[in-house]
Every structure is written in structure tokens, then in C-alpha cells.
N, C-alpha and C positions, 0 to 999 in steps of 0.2 A: 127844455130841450126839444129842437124838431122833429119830427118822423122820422127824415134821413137819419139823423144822427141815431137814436133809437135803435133803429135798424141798423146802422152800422156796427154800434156796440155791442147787440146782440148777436148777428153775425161773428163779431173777433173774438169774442168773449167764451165764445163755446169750445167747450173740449173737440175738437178737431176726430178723434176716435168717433164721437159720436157720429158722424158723417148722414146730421139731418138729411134727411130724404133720400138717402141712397143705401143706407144698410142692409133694408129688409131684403132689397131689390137685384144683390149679387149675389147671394148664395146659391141661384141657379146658373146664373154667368158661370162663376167658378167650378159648377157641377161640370159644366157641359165643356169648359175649358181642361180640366181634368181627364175628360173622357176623350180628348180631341177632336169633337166638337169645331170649337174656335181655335183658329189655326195665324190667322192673317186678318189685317184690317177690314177687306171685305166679309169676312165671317164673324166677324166684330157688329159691322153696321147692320147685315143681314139679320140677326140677331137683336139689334137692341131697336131696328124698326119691328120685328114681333113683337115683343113685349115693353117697350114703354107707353107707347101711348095708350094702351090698356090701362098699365098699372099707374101707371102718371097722372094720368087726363081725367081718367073715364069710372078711379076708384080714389084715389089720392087726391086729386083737384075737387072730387066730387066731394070728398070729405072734409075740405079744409072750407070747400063753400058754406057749405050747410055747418059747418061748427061755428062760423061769423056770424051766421044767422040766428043759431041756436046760444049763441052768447048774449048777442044783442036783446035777446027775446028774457034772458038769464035761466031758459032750459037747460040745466043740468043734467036731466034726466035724459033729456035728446040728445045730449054730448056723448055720455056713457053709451047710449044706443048705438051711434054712429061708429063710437070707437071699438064695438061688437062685430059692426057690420065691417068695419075696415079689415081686421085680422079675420074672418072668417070661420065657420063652423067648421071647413076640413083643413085646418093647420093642426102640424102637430103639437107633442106639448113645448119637442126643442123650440120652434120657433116662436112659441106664445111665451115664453118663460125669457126669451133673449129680447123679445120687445118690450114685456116688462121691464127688463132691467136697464133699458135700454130709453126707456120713457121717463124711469127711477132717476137714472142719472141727470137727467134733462132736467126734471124736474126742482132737483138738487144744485145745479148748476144755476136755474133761476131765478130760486130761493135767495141765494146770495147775490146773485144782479140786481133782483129788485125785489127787496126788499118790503116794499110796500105793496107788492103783489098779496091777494088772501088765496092763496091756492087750498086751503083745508073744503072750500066747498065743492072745491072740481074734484080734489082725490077721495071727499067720502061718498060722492055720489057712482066713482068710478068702483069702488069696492063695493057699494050697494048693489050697482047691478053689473055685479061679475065681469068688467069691464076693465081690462090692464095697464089702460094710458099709457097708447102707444105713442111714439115719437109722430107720427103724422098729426094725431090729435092735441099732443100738448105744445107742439109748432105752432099750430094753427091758434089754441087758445091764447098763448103768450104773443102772438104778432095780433091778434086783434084786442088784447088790454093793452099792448103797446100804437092802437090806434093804425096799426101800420095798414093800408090799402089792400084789400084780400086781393086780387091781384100781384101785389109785389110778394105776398105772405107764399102764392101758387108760385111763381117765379123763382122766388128765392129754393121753394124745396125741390122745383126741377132742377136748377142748376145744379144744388151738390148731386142731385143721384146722379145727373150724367155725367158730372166730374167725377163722381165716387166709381162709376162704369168703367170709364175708359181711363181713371186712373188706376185703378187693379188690374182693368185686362193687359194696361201698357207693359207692367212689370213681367209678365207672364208670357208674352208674347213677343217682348221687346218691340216695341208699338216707338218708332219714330218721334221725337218730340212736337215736331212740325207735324206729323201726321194723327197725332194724337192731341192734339191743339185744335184743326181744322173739322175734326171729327168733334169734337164737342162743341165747337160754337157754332158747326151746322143745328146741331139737335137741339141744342138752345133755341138757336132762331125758330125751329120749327114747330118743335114743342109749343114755341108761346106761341106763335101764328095758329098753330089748331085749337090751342085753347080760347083763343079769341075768337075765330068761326065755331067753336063750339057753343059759347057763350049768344053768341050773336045769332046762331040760324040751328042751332040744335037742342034751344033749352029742356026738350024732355030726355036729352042725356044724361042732366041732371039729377034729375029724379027717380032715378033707377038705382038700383040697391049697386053699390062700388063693389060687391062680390061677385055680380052676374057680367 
């Protein structure tokens, strides 16, 4: 089987709930859209230009790179570390406990895709060091044992969170179809254009903890 195909399969194959790469990433959407906040499309984009390319780019991308890295090398113990550093020391227990489960299911979900996956050494090194295997992390490790491009692997979890964005806020806002189309395949475009100037002319973004 090729890459593409891989990839596609794993893409269609996923429980759609789970909504790789966008989950962790609305519950403050939905705060601030509650409080009214977010009102209108331009409070929408105002909005998801503060806080994506932070959490996207610069904590999220940074994590799925260094877990390609940390696979290839068969650090285990650098995965677990990274997937520390991703959920952070000041989250609460609600949100460490729905990544958990949130990672559980994914995991569970891949178990049956591929089967010939050994995932027993990524989850007991995750439980050795106090590590939850979050969904960014076990994304990343299942697209780089499916060979898939860490590039396409960063791509692919931008997409759903900006889909997962502005398909929550549409419902809430009643956000235009057309206008809620054009708002996602901007930030699409753009997302990957800074990740690519980030790659190319800022590699010590890299190397900075995805928490700071």
C-alpha cells in the first residue's frame, strides 16, 4: 500500500468525535463565545489569528517534529517527555484527564487499523513517565510508523483544528457556509506557509519548549 493511500485510510477511518488536532484547542473558543466574546466572523478570525499559530505552529508542530525524530532514533522515553511538555504543567486535571481519553480512543481505534502496529512500547513508556498520550502525540507517532511525510503528518493536524474552529463556531454563530469555507482554507493556506518560513528561516523555534 502507498503513503497516499495510508494516509487516506487513516484519515476516513477515524472516529470523526475524535476531531484530531482541533479538540484540545476550542474549549476556550467556546468559553469566550459563551461570554460573547465572539459574535461575528470577524471576531471569529480576530480570534483564531491570536491563538493558533502559537498553539499550531510553535507547540503542536513543534511536537509532532521532534516525535519523528524521537521515533526514528526509537526514544521512547523522549516521546513520553515531549508528550509532558505538550499538555503542560498548568493544565487542569479536567483537561489532562479528556486528553487521556482522548488519546485512549485513538489509540484504540488504531489498534484495529493496523494491527500490526506494537504500540505496547509507546504506552508503557507513556505510563512510566507520567505521560497521557495525548492525541498530538499518538498522531504523530502512528503517521510516522505509517512512513507518512512529517510534513503532511503537521498538515493534516492543522486542517482538522481549523475545521474543528470554524466548524463549532459556525453553528453558534450561524457563520455562512461560503463564509465559513473561505475562512478555513485561508488559515489552511497560511498555517502551512508560516510553517514552512518557520522550518526554513527560524529553526531555533524549534527547539523551545511547545509550552513557552
Amino acid at each position: 500500500m502507498d503513503k497516499g493511500r495510508k494516509l487516506l485510510d487513516y484519515v476516513q477511518r477515524l472516529d470523526s468525535s475524535l476531531s484530531v488536532g482541533g479538540f484540545k484547542h476550542t474549549f476556550e473558543l467556546e468559553s469566550q463565545m459563551t461570554e460573547g466574546n465572539i459574535q461575528n466572523c470577524d471576531d471569529l478570525e480576530l480570534f483564531m489569528r491570536s491563538q493558533l499559530p502559537k498553539q499550531l505552529l510553535r507547540r503542536d508542530g513543534w511536537a509532532i517534529k521532534e516525535i519523528y525524530a524521537a521515533t526514528e532514533g526509537r526514544d521512547s522515553q523522549r516521546i513520553a517527555l515531549i508528550d509532558r511538555a505538550v499538555q503542560g504543567s498548568g493544565n487542569n486535571e479536567k483537561d489532562t484527564n479528556i486528553a487521556q481519553k482522548s488519546g485512549k480512543r485513538l489509540f484504540k481505534l488504531a489498534r484495529a487499523l493496523y494491527p500490526w502496529m506494537d504500540f505496547d512500547e509507546l504506552e508503557q513508556s507513556l505510563n512510566d513517565h507520567d505521560a497521557v498520550g495525548c492525541l498530538t502525540t499518538v498522531h504523530a507517532w502512528i503517521n510516522s510508523r505509517l512512513e507518512i511525510n512529517c510534513d503532511q503528518a503537521v498538515q493534516g493536524y492543522m486542517c482538522s483544528a481549523v475545521s474543528t474552529y470554524v466548524s463549532r463556531a459556525s453553528i453558534l454563530i450561524q457563520l455562512p457556509r461560503k463564509e465559513a469555507d473561505h475562512l478555513t482554507q485561508t488559515f489552511i493556506e497560511e498555517l502551512g506557509q508560516e510553517w514552512h518560513t518557520i522550518k526554513m528561516n527560524s529553526p531555533e523555534v524549534l527547539q523551545q519548549s511547545p509550552t513557552t
